[in-house]
N, C-alpha and C positions, 0 to 999 in steps of 0.2 A: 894462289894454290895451284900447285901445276900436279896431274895425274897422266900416268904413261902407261898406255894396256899394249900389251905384245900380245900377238900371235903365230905361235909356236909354227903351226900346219902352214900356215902360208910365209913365216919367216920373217913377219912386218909389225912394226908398231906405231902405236900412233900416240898421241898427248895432246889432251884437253886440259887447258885453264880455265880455273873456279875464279872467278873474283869474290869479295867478300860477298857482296850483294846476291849472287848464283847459290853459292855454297847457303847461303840463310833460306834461300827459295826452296831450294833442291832440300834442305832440313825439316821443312814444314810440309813438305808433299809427300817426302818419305812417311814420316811423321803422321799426318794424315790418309795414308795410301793404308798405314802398321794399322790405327782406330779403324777404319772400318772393316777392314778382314777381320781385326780382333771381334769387331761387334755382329760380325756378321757370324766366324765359329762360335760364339756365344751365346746366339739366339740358337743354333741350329740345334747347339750341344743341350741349350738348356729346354728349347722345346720335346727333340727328340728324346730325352731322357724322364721329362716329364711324362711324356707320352708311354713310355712303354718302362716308367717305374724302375730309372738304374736306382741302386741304393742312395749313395751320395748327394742326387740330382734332385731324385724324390724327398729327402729329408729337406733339402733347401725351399722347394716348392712347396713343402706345408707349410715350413715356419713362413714362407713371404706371407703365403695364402693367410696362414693365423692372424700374423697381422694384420693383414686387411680386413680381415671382418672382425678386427680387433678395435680397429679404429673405426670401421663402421658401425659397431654397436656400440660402442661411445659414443657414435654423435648422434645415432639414433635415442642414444637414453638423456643425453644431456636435451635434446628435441623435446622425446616424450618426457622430460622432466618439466619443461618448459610449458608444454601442452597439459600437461597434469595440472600445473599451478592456475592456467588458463581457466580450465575447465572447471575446476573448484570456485575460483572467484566467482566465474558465471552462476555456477549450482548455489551460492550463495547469495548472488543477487535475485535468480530466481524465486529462490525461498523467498525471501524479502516483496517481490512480488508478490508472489502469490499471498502470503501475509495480508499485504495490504489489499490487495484484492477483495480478498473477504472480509475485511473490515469497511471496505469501501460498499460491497455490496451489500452487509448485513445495513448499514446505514442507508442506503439507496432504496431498501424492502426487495434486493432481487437474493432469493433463495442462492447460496456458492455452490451446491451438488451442480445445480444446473450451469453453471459456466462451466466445469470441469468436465462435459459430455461433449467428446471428440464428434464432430460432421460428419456423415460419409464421405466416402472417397474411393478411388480408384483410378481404375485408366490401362490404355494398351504400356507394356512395357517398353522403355527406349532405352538401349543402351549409352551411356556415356563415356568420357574418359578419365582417366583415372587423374585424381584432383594432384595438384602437384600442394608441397607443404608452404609454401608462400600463399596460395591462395585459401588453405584454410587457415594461415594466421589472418590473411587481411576480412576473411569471413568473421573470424573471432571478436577483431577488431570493430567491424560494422555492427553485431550482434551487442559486444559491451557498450559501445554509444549508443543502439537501442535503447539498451536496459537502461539504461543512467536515463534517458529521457523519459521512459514510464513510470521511472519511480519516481522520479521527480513531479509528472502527471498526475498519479496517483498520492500524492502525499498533499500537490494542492487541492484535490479532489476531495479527499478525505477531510481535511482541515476545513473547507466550506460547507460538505455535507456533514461535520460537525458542528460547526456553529448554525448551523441550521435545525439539526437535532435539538440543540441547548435550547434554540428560540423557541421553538414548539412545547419545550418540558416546562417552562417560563409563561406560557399561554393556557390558562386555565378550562382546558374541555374534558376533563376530566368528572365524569359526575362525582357529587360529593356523596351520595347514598347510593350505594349498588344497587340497582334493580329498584330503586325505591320509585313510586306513583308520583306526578306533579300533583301540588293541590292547586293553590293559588299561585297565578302567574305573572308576571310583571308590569304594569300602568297603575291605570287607575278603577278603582273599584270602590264599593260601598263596607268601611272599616267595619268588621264583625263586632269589636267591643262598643263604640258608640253611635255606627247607623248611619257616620257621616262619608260624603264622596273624599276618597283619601286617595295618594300614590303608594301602592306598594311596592318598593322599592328592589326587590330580588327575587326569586322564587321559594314556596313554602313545598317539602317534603316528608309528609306527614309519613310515621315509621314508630315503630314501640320502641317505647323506652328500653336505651341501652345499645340501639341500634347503632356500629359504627358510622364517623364522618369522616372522610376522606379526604385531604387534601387537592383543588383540584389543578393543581401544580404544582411545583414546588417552588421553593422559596426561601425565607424566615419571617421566622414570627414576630412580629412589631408589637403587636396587643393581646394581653392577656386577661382578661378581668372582669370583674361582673358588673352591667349596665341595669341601670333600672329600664328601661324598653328591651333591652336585645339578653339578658341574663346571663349566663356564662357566656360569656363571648373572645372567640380567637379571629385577627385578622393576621393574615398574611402577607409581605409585600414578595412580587415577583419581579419586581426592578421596571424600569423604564416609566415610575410611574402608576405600574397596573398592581389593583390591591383586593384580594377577595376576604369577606367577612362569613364569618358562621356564627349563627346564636343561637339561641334557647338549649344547651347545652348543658345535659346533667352532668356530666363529667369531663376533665377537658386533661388529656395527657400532657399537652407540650405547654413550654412556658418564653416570655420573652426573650429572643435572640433566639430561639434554638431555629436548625438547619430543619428543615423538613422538604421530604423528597415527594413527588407525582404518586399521588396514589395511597399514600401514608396515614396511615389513624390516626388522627388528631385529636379527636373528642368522642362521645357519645351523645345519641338525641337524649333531647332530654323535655318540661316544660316551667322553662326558668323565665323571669321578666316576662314582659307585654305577652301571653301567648293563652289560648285558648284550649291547647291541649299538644302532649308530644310530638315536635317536627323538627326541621331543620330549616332556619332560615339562611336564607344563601344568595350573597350580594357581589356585584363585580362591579371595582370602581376605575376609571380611568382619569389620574389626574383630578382625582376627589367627585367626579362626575359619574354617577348611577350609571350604568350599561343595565341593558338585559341578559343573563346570564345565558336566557336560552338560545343566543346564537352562538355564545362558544359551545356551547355542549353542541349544540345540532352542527357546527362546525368540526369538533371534534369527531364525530360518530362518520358523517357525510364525506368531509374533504379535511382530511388530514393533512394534505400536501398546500393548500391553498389558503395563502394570507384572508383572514377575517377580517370585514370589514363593518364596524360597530358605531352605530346615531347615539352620539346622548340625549338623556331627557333628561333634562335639570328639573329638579324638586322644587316646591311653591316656594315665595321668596321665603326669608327665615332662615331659622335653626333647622336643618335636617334632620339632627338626632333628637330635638324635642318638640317638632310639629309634624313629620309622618315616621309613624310607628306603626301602621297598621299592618299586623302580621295574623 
């Protein structure tokens, strides 16, 4: 491509050749030289017009500007939409805590008002910087794998200080007569009806007739029925073994099989079979072996928390139920 510029004033011309290669350089500079003047009257036209509110200019700058915090509050809400659901899960694991909390500590004997009273606090004020939103997801983050771990704490917690509960309701320290006076106490002694040195095998709690009897754990009822030594008589089994017996018994509410709970009325005193006037006799057996009753009870009243630990004394050789009877 051949180009020839004249000049008129001086009478001369001259002529440049393009080759293709020039001509495409020369295309892209021009080309390039047009964008940024353009970009340049465009910021100038668009700032200055912004700036001092032309009609046209102004109308374009709001709608950009709308947009922008158009899509900013879009991704802010899809965010806090995000952070919403966060927070709810937590509030809901929370709950769940705290739930178990006080199921954990009503089991434990610590009163839950009292966990719930915040510590003092204070302190000089420090300012900080403002948290960026990555770091309070990865906070959130840390916080729910918390919570999964205490619940999880508190659920085997719970689960042991309830099988522990059970063991204790299963363990007979429950007296069988509220308020009622020991008479005769468990070994051996001189039998009231014939004079002779006998074992008495449980403790007697003399009471008027009609007096409730207590179950002093709970259990089911294995025996129901009237003995010529023990008279109306209910025993009890509490599992593992361990079996508590009540007699002389004017009245007797529960029958075999039935569920009976800690603490529950079972019968009334009465003076039925082998007995010299209204009481209640009250026997604990281990594995068919006489215990002394009075160290579950003193166990129960004393140390709630602490495993009982019970001697047998085996009965003269024989029949139990038909050579000590002495009540």
């Amino acid at each position: 491509m051949q180009l020839i510029i004249t000049d008129a004033w001086l009478a001369k011309s001259r002529a440049i050749y393009l080759s293709g290669t020039r001509l495409v350089v020369a295309g892209m500079l021009f080309a390039l030289a047009l964008m940024l003047v353009s970009a340049g009257l465009y910021h100038w036209v668009f700032l200055k017009g912004a700036r001092e509110g032309w009609p046209v200019i102004g109308a374009l700058v709001k709608l950009v500007v709308k947009d922008e915090f158009d899509q900013r509050d879009r991704f802010l809400r899809e965010n806090l939409d995000a952070m919403a659901r966060r927070v709810g899960e937590m509030q809901a694991k929370l709950i769940q805590m705290e739930s178990l909390g006080e199921r954990v500590s009503g089991l434990a004997g610590v009163n839950p008002p009292d966990l719930k009273r915040l510590p003092g606090s204070g302190g000089a004020l420090v300012s900080v910087r403002t948290v960026t939103m990555k770091e309070l997801q990865d906070t959130l983050s840390d916080m729910d794998k918390l919570t999964d771990q205490r619940v999880d704490l508190l659920t085997v917690m719970e689960s042991r200080l309830f099988d522990e509960k059970i063991k204790k309701m299963l363990v007979p320290t429950q007296e069988p007569v509220a308020g009622g006076s020991l008479g005769s106490a468990f070994g051996w002694r001189i039998d009231p009806l014939n004079g002779r040195s006998a074992l008495h095998t449980g403790l007697d709690f003399p009471s008027e007739p009609g007096t409730a009897i207590l179950a002093a754990a709970g259990g089911v009822v294995v025996t129901q029925e009237y003995h010529t030594a023990y008279g109306n008589m209910v025993e009890v089994d509490h599992g593992n073994e361990l079996l508590t017996r009540y007699a002389h018994a004017s009245r007797v509410m529960v029958k075999k099989g039935d569920l009976v709970k800690r603490g529950q009325k079972i019968a009334e005193v009465g003076n039925t079979g082998r007995s010299t006037g209204p009481h209640l006799h009250f026997e604990v057996l281990v594995q068919g072996v006489f215990q002394d009753p009075q160290k579950f009870l003193t166990a129960g009243q004393q140390m709630p928390k602490t495993p009982v630990a019970v001697s047998a004394l085996r009965p003269p050789s024989g029949s139990a139920l038909q050579q000590v009877r002495a009540d």
